[in-house]
N, C-alpha and C positions, 0 to 999 in steps of 0.2 A: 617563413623561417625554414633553417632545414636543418633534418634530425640527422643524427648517427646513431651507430649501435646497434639497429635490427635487422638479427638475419631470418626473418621467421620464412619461410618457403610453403607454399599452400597452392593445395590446388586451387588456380585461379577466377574458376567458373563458381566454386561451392558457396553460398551464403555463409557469411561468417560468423555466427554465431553457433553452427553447430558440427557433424562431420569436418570442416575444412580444418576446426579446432585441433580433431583427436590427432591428425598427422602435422601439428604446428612442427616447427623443427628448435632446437638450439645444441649444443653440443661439447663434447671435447676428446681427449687424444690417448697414447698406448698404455691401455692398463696393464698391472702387475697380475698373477696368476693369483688368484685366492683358493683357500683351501675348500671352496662350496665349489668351484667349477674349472672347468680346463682354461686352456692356455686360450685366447681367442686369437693370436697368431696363426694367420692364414687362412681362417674362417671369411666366409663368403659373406656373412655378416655379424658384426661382434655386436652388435645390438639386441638380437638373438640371442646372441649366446649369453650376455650381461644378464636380463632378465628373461632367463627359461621356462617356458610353460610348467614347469615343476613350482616356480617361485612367484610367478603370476596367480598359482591356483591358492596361495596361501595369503595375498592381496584379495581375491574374490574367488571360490571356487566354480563357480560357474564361467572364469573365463576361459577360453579356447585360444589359440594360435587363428588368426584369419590371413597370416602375410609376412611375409621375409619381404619387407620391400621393399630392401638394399638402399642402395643410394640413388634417390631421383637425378636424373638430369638437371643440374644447376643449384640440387642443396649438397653442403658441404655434410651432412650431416645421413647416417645409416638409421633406417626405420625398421621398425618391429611394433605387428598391432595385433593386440587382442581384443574381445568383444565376450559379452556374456549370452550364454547359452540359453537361460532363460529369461520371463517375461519382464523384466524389468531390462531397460535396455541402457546397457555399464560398458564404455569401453579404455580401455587400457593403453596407452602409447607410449614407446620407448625411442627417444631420437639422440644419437651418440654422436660426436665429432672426435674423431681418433685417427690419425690426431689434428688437434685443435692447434688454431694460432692464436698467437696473442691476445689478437685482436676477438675471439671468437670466447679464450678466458674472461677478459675486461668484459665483455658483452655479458656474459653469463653475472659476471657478480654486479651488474649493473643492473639489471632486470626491475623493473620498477614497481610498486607496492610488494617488494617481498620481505620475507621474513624470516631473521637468520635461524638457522637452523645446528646445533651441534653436534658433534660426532660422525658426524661422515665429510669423507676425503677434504681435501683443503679449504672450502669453500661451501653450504648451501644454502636454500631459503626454500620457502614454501610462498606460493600465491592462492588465492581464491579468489574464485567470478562467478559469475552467472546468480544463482535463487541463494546463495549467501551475499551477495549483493543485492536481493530485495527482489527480483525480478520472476517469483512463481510462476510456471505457466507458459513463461517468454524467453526463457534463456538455460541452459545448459548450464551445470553447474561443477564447475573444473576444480579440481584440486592440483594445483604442479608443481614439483620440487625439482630446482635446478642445480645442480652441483660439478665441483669442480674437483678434478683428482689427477693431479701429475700434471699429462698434456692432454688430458681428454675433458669435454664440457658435456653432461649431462640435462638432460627433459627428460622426466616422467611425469606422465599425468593419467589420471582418473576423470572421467566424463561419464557424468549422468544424466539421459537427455532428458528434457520439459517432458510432466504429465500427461499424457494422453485422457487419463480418467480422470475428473475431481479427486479432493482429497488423497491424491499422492502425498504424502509425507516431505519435508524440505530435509536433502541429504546433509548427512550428517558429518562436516567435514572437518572436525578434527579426528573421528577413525578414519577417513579416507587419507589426511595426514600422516598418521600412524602407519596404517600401513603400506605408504608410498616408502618414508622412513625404513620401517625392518625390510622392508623387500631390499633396497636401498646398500641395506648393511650387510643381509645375507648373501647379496650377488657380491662380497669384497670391497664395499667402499666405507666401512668402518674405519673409523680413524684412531680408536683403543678409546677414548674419550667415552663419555655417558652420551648417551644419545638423549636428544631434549628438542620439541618440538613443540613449537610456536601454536597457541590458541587458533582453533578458528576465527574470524570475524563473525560475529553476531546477525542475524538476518533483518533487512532493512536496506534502505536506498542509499547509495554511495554518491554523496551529494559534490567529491571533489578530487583530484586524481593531481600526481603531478607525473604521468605520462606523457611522455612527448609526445607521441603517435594524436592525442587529444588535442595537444596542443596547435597540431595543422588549421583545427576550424573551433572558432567557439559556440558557445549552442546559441547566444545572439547571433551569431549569423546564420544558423540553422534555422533561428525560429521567423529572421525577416525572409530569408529566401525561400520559406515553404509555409507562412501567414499560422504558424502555431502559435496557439494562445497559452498551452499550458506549459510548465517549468520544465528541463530536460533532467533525466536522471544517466549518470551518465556510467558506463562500464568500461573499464579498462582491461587490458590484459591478452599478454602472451603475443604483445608488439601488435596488436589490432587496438580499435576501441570503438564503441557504439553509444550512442544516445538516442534516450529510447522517450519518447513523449506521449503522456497521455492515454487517453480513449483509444486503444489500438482493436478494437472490436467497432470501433462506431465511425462510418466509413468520414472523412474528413482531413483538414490539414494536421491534426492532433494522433490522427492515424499513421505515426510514422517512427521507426527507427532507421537510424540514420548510422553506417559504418565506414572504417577507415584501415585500413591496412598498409604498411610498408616494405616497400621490399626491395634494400638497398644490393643494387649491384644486379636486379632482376629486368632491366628497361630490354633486355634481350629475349625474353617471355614473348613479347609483342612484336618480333619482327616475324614471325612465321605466319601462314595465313588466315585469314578468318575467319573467325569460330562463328557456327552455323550461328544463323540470327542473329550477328555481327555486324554494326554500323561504325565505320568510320568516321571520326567526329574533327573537322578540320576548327585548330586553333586553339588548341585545349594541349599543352604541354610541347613534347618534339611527335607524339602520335597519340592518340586516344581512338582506343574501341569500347562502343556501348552496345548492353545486352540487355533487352527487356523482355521477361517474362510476367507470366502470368496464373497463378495456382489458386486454387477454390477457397474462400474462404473459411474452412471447418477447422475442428481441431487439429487433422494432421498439418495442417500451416503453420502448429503451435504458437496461435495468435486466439483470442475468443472467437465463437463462433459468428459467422456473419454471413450474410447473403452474396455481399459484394467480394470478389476476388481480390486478393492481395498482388498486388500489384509490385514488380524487384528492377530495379533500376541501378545496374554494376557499370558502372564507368572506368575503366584501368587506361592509367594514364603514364606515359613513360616518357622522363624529365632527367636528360644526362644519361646517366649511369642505373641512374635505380626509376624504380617502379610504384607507384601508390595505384590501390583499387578502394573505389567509392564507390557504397551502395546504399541505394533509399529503398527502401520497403514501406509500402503506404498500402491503405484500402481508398481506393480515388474515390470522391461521392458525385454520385450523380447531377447533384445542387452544384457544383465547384470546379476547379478548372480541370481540363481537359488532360489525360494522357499526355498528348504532345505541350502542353502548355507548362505542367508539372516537369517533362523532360528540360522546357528551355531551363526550366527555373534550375534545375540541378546541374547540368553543362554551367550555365553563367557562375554559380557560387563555384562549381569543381576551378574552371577558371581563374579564378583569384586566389587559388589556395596553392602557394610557393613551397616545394619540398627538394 
């Protein structure tokens, strides 16, 4: 099947469930001058300018400025990233499209599990992922409000990454709503309306999604192509989606999440040359390179601790015009099939899957 609608832009190489998150893009076009800040006319970057280290600090005060960092090559969309100073590790993304097309509006108000939001500029919602979807430990936990104001489409979000320590606390995401919201408002996209902000979602497993991006592969065919015995729990969000199965500490087929990214109008990403430890994979799309790495398996893997390495299997495959990157994350077991053997299995399903 194939989707429309997502422009998320991400660093390509990043595992997606965390960092590649905090610079997701979406966006929109020329805002009006509000009386908190200048004109962002002619500003080298109005994403900056929109939320100021002055109004980031009142979102979290420990966050700092790490980047003015403008417009990537090939997103439509101006970045600006903060990060927290101290130990707990928060970071803050602002991605603007100014101005936005149509098509870049429709996209924004389409954005899938969100949640309308009142009082600010023509359009917003709020989404939540990661440990408000039930996943302590494993996943990153996002708060994102997307809005629309004139010709401009708005991202902000909030990322709080997975525990390092037990007993980390699960964030608290309707103040991270809150104050996505007032930052939101005091950077000028109040709309005179009461501002009113959607519930978080409750913590637990999000057993159903009507994400398109989910919709490329379903976790049957996840669980025959990779011999998983336990049910998939599956995570949507911010034009990526991941299903996550099982015993991810006990090395095995159950040891696996499973991610999907799209990236329409991006099949141009993969004509440049090969990224070190880069394999050409013939018959899999109009080009496919695979990357497989390898990291320890302790807790900075934010996976339980284990003996066996975690094992990242990123497949980016470019079909037309756009781009999809598939990655398997496993602890391979020594009792079970082979690296290379796990690889066929993941090329053959990337294979069948039409975008």
């Amino acid at each position: 099947m194939r989707v429309h609608g997502i422009r998320t832009f991400r660093a390509v190489l990043a595992l997606p469930a965390l960092l590649a998150l905090v610079l997701a893009g979406c966006g929109q076009e020329s805002r009006q001058p509000s009386p908190t800040q200048a004109p962002s006319s002619g500003s080298p970057n109005p994403a900056c300018d929109l939320i100021t280290p002055a109004i980031a600090a009142k979102v979290d005060p420990g966050l700092v400025q790490m980047g003015q960092n403008g417009k990537p090559a090939g997103s439509p969309a101006y970045l600006c990233s903060y990060m927290s100073k101290y130990e707990k590790v928060l970071a803050l993304s602002v991605s603007l499209i100014s101005p936005a097309s149509a098509a870049d509006i429709t996209d924004a108000k389409k954005a899938p599990d969100c949640s309308v939001v009142d009082g600010i500029g023509d359009f917003a919602c709020m989404q939540w992922t990661g440990w408000f979807r039930g996943e302590p430990g494993g996943a990153s936990a996002n708060t994102v409000l997307k809005a629309v104001k004139g010709q401009e489409s708005l991202d902000l979000r909030i990322v709080a990454m997975p525990p390092i320590a037990a007993g980390t606390p699960v964030p608290d995401g309707n103040v991270s709503a809150h104050a996505l919201a007032q930052a939101v408002v005091e950077a000028g996209w109040g709309n005179g309306t009461e501002l009113r902000v959607p519930p978080a979602p409750s913590t637990g497993p999000q057993t159903s999604t009507n994400s398109p991006v989910c919709a490329l592969v379903s976790a049957d065919a996840l669980k025959q192509a990779f011999g998983t015995t336990t049910q998939a729990q599956v995570l949507p969000g911010e034009g990526s989606c991941r299903y996550r199965f099982g015993a991810l500490g006990t090395p095995g087929p159950d040891s696996l999440v499973f991610a999907i990214e799209l990236h329409e109008g991006g099949a141009s990403l993969l004509s440049g040359i090969l990224p070190p430890h880069g394999q050409n994979i013939q018959g899999v799309g109009d080009k496919a390179t695979l990357i497989i790495s390898s990291n320890p398996g302790g807790p900075k893997s934010l996976r339980p601790e284990s003996s066996v390495p975690v094992t990242s299997m990123t497949l980016m495959v470019a079909r037309g015009n756009n781009m999809a990157i598939f990655t398997a994350q496993l602890l391979i077991s020594p009792q079970g099939p082979t690296e290379e053997q796990i690889k066929e299995q993941f090329v053959t399903l990337v294979k069948g899957i039409d975008f």
